[in-house]
C-alpha positions as CSV (number, residue, x, y, z in Angstrom):
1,X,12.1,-5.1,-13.9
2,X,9.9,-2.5,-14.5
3,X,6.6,-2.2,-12.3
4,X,3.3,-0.4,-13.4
5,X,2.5,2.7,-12.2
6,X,0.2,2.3,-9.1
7,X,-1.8,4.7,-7.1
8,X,-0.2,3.6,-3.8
9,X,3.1,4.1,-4.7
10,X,3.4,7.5,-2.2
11,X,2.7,5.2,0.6
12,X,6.7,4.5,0.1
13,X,7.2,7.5,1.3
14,X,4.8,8.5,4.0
15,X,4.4,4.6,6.0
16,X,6.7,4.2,9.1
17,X,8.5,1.2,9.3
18,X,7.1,-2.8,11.5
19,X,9.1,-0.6,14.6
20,X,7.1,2.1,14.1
21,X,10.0,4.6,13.9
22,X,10.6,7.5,11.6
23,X,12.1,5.7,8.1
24,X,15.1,7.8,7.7
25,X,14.2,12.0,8.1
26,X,11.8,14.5,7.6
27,X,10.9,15.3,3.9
28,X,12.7,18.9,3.8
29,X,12.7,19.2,-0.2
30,X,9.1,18.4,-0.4
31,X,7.2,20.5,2.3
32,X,3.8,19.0,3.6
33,X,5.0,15.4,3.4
34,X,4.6,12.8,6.2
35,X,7.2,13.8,9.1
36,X,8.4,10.2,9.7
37,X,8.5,9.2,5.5
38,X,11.5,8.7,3.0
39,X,12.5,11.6,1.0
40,X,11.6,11.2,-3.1
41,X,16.2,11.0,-3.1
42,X,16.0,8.1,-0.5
43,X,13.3,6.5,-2.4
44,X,14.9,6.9,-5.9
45,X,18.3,5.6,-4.4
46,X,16.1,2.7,-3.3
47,X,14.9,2.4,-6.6
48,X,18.3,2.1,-7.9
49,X,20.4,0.2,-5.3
50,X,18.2,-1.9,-3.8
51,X,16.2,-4.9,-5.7
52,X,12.6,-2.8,-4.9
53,X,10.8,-3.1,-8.3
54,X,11.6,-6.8,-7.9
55,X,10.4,-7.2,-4.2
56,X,7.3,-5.3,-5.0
57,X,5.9,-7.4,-7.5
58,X,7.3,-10.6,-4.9
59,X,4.6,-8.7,-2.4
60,X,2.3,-7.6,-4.6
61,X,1.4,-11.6,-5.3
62,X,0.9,-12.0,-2.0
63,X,-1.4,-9.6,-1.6
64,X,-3.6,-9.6,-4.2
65,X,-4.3,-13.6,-3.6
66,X,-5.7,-12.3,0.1
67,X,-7.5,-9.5,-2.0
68,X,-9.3,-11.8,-4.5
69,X,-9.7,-14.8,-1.8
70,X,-13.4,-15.2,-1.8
71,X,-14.1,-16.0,2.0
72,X,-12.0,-14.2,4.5
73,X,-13.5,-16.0,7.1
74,X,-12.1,-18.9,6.2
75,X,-9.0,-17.3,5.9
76,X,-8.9,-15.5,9.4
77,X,-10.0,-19.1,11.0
78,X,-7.3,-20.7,9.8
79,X,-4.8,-18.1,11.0
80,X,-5.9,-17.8,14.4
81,X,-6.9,-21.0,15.5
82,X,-4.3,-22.3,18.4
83,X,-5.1,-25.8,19.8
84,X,-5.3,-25.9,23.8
85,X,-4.0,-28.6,25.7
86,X,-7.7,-30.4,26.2
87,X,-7.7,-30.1,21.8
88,X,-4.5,-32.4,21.8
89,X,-5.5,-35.8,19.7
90,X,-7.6,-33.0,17.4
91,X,-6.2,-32.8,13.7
92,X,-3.3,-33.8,14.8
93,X,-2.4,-35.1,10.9
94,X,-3.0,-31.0,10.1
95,X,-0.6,-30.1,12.9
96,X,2.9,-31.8,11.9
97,X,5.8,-29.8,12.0
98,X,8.9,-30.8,9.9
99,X,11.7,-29.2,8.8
100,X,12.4,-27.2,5.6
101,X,13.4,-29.2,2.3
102,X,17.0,-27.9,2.5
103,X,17.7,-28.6,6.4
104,X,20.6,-30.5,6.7
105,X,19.8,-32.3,10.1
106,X,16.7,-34.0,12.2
107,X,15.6,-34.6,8.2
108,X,12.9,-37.5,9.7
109,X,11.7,-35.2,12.3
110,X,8.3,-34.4,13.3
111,X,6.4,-32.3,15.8
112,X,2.8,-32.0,16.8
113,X,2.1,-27.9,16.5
114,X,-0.9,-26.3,18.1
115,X,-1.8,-25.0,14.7
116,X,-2.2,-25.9,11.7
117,X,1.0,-25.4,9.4
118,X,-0.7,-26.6,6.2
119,X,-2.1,-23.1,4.1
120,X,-3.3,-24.7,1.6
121,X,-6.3,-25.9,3.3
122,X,-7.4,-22.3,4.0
123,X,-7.1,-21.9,0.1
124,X,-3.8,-19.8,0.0
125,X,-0.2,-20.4,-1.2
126,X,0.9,-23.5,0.8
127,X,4.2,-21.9,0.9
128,X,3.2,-18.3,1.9
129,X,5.4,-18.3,4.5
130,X,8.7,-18.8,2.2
131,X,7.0,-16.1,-0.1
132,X,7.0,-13.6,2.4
133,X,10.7,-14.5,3.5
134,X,11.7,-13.9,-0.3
135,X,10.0,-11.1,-0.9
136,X,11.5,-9.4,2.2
137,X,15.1,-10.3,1.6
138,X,14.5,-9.0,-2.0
139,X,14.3,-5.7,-0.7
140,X,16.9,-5.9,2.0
141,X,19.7,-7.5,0.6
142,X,22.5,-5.1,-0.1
143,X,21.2,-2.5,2.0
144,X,22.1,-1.1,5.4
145,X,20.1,0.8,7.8
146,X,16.4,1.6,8.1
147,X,14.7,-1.2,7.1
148,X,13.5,-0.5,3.7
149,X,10.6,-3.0,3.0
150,X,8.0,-0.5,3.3
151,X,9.1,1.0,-0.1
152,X,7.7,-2.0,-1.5
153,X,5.0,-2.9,0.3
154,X,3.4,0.3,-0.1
155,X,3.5,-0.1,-3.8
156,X,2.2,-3.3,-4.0
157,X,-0.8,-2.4,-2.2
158,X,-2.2,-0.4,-4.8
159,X,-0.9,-3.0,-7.7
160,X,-2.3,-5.3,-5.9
161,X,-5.8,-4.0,-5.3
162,X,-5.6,-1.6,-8.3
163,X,-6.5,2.1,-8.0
164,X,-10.0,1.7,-7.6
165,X,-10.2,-0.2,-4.5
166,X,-7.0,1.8,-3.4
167,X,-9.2,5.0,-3.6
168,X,-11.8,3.1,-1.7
169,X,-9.1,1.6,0.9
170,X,-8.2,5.5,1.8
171,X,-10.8,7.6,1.3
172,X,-14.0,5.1,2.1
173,X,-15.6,7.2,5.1
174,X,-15.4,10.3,2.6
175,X,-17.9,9.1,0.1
176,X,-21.8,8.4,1.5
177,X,-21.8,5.5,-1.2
178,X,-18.8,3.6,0.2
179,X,-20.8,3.1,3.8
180,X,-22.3,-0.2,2.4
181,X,-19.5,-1.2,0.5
182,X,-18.9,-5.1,1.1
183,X,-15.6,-4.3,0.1
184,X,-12.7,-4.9,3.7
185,X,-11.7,-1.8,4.9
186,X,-7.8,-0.8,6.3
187,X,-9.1,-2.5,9.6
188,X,-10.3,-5.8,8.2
189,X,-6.8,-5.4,6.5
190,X,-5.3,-4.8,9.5
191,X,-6.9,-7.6,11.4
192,X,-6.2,-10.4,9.1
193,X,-2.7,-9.5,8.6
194,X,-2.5,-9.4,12.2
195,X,-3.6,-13.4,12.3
196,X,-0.9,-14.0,9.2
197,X,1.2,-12.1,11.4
198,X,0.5,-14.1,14.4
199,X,0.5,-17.3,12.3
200,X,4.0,-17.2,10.7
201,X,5.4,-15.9,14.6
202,X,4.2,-19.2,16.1
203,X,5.5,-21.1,12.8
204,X,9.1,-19.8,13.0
205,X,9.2,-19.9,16.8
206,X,8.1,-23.4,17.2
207,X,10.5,-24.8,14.3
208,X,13.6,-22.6,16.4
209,X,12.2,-23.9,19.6
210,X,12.5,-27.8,18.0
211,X,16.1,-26.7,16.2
212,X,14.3,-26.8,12.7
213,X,15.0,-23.2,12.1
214,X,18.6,-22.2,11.0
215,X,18.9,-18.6,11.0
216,X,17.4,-16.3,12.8
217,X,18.0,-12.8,14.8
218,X,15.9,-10.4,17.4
219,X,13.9,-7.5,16.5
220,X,15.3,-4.0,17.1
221,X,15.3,-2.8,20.7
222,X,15.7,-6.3,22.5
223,X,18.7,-6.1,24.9
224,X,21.7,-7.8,25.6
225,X,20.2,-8.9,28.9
226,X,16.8,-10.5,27.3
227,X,18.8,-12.2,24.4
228,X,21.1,-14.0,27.4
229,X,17.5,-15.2,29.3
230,X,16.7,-17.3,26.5
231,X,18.5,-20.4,26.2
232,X,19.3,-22.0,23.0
233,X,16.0,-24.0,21.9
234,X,13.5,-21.6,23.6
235,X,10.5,-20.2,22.1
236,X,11.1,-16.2,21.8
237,X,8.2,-14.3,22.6
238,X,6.5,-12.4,20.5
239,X,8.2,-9.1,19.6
240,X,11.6,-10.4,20.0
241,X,12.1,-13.0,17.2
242,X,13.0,-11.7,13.4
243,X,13.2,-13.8,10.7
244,X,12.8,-13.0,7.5
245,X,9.3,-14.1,7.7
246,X,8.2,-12.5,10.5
247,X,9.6,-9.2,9.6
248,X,7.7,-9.1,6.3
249,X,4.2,-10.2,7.7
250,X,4.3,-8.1,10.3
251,X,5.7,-4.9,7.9
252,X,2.1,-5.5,5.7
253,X,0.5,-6.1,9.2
254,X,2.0,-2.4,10.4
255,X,1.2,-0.9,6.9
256,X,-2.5,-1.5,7.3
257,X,-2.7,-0.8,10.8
258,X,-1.6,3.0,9.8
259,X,-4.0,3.0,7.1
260,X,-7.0,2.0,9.5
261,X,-5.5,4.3,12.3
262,X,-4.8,7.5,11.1
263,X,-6.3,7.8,7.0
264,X,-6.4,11.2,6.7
265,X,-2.7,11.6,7.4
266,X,-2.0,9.5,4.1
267,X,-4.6,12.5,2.4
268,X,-2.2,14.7,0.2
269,X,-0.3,11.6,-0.7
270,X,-1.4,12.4,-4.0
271,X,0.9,15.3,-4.4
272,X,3.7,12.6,-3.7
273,X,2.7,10.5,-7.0
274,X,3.5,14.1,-8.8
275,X,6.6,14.1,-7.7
276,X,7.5,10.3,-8.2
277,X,6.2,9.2,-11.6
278,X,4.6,12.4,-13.3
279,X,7.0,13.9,-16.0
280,X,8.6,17.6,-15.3
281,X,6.7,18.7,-17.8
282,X,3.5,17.7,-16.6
283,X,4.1,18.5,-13.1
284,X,5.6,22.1,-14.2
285,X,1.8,22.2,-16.0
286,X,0.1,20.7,-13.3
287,X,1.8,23.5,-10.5
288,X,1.3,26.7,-13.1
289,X,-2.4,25.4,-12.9
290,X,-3.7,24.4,-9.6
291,X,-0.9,25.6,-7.6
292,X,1.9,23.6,-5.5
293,X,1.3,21.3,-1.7
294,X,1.0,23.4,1.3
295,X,4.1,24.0,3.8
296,X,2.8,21.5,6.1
297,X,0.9,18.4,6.3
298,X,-2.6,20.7,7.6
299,X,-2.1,23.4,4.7
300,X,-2.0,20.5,1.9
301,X,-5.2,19.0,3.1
302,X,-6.9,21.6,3.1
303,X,-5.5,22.9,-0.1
304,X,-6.9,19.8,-1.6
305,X,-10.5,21.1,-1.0
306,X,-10.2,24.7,-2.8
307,X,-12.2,26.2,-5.9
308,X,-10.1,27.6,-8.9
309,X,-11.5,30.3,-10.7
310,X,-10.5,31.3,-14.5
311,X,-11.4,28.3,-16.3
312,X,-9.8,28.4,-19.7
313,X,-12.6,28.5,-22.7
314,X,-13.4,24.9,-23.7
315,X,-14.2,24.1,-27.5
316,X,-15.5,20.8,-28.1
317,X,-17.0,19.7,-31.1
318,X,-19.5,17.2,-29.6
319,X,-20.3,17.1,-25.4
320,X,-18.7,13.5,-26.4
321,X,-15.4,14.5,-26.0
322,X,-16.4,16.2,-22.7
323,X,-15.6,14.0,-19.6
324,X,-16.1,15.7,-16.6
325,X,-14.3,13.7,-13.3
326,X,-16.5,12.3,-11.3
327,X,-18.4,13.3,-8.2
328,X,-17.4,11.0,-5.8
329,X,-14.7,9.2,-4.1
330,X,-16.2,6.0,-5.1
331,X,-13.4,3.9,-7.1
332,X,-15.5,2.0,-9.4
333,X,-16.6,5.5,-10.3
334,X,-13.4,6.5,-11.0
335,X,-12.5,3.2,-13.1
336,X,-15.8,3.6,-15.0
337,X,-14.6,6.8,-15.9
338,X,-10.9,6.1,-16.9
339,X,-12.0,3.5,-19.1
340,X,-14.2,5.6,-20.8
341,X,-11.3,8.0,-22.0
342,X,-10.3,8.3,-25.3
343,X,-7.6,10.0,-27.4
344,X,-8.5,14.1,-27.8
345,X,-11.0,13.6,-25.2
346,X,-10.9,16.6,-22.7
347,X,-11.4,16.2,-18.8
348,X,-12.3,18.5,-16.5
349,X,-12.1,18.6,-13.0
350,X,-15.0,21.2,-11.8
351,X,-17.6,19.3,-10.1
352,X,-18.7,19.5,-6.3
353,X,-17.3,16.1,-4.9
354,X,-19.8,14.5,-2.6
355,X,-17.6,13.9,0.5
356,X,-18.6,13.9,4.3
357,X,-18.6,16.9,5.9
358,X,-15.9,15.5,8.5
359,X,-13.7,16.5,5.5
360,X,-14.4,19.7,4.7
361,X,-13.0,23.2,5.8
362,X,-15.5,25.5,6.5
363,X,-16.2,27.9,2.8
364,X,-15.3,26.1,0.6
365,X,-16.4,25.4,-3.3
366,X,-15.8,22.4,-5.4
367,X,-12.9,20.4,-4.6
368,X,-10.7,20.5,-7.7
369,X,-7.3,20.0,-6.3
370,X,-8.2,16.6,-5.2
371,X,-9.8,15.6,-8.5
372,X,-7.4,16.9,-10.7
373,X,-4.9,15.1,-8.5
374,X,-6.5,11.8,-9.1
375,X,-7.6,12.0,-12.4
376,X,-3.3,12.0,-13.1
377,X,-3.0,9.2,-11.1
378,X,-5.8,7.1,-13.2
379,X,-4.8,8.6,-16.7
380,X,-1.2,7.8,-16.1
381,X,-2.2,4.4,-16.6
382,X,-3.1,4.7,-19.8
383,X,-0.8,4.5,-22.9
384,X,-1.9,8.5,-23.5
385,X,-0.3,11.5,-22.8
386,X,-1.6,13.8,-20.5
387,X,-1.7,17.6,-21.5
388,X,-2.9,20.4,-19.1
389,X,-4.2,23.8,-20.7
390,X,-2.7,26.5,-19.0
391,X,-4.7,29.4,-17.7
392,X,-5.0,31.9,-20.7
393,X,-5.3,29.4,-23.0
394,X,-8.1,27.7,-25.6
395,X,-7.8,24.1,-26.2
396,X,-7.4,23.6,-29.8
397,X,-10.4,22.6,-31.7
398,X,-8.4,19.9,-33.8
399,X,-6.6,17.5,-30.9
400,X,-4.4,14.3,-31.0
401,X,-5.3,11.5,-30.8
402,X,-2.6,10.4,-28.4
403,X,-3.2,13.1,-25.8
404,X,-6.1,13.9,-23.1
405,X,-6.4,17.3,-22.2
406,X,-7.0,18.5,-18.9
């Protein structure tokens, strides 16, 4: 299965895992990188041995119905509400517990839940749940060690949003304009995934407490003296239970959570997309002409806001042809812009970004790194090729049609 190239696709390598522990090592071969990510190696072998294309699209669906869900309020209601002892003879029709389709025993079964177990009603997948279960065991089957679902789920973030709103999800307190976007930000992300989170806890915990659950297993770090306090039938707290639901939700739950928390440590991702999907040729072009990542994580930020000097001589026949990237971090501006691109149009990243001053390092001139950096990342999703003119060199008055020149 082959997945579209997404802007969010170097979150595979930089997001820790649900446990919040380093992935697998520090990314030696490619300097600057997140300390606790995946190596590009570990991530290709993932690619290769493990079902991730497959498990990205599985979470991508899930994803994208919370994006385009037009009242989250409704949503996050739904997810939290618990019913307290005084609420017992309330919904009580919306509250019945049975056991899955395929469970061999206690078929006739019901319990009263003090939530409500129907999704539906919220206007989501009814079985959202099972997705989630599915599109985590995608991932994991046939591979042992670090859990590897964050290689998908970081993907399918960005496929699922698209690379607008991505660039809007990680850079939205850069840009002045995306203050009073009504668009949710990583927290509102974070905080609604926290309620699905919470929601398919209580749903797998009560079935195991009621023997409707058949598998099931603790979460990493739980000891041999906690698992033997819970008798069989018990409801596990919170942290200790792992199913293959819970796991999943609260892997998106963690994902966003580190967006909202700490942004600008995901900033020089965009090196990473280089690196994972951009040819040798054009990242051999791209390096000869705006340089390579810093040698840490501090040196690559701040490499992304530099001015490059020696622009090659631009010929044009008509200012048409002449798309210069856009000023802002706004993704709409950004998608606006890609989808006015043409074959032999030429692009040029020279402009004076309007960012936040939070961002900048003192001295510095337009921010071409950072734009040149995104405007691969939105081109490569067109069927074009993408040429960069080395330093020395003219662009060529007659150009194909299939190529945009940077």
């Amino acid at each position: 299965m082959s997945v579209p190239l997404q802007a969010s696709i170097p979150l595979a390598l930089r997001l820790e895992n649900e446990a919040g522990q380093p992935n697998i090592t520090r990314l030696i071969e490619n300097p600057g990188a997140s300390p606790c990510g995946r190596t590009v190696n570990e991530f290709n072998f993932l690619r290769e041995h493990a079902h991730l294309e497959e498990s990205t699209v599985l979470f991508t669906s899930i994803i994208r119905a919370i994006h385009l869900h037009p009242d989250w309020t409704q949503l996050r209601a739904f997810f939290s509400k618990r019913y307290t002892k005084r609420e017992m003879f309330s919904d009580r029709d919306l509250r019945k517990l049975t056991p899955p389709k395929d469970f061999t025993s206690s078929k006739d079964k019901s319990v009263t839940a003090n939530f409500k177990t129907d999704p539906s009603l919220a206007g989501v997948a009814k079985d959202i749940k099972e997705q989630l279960a599915v599109a985590g065991r995608t991932v994991r089957s046939g591979i042992i060690g670090t859990d590897p679902q964050t290689a998908a789920i970081g993907p399918a973030i960005g496929l699922a949003l698209g690379a607008g709103n991505f660039m809007d999800l990680i850079y939205r307190d850069s840009h002045i304009g995306n203050a009073s976007s009504k668009a949710p930000t990583a927290e509102d992300w974070a905080n609604l995934w926290g309620d699905i989170a919470d929601w398919v806890y209580e749903y797998d915990s009560t079935s195991l407490e009621h023997f409707f659950l058949g598998t099931y297993t603790y979460k990493r770090g739980v000891t041999d003296s906690d698992r033997k306090s819970f008798r069989p039938g018990s409801k596990l707290p919170k942290g200790m239970l792992a199913t293959d639901a819970v796991d999943a939700a609260d892997t998106i739950h963690s994902a966003f959570k580190q967006l909202a928390a700490q942004p600008m440590e995901f900033y020089g991702m965009e090196w990473d997309f280089l690196e994972l999907e951009a040819s040798p040729a054009l990242r051999d072009q791209f390096y000869a002409r705006f340089g390579r990542r810093g040698a840490d994580n501090d040196t690559t930020r701040r490499n992304l806001f530099v001015n490059l000097e020696n622009q090659p001589e631009i010929r044009v026949p008509t200012m048409k042809q002449l798309h210069w990237c856009p000023v802002s971090l706004s993704g709409i501006d950004w998608e606006n812009w890609v989808l006015s691109l043409r074959g032999g149009h030429v692009v040029v990243p020279h402009t004076v970004l309007e960012v936040s001053h939070f961002l900048l390092p003192q001295a510095l001139g337009p921010l071409t790194t950072l734009q040149a950096l995104w405007a691969v990342m939105f081109i490569s999703q067109l069927p074009l090729r993408l040429e960069i003119v080395p330093l020395g060199s003219k662009l060529p008055y007659l150009r194909d049609s299939d190529t945009i020149y940077m």
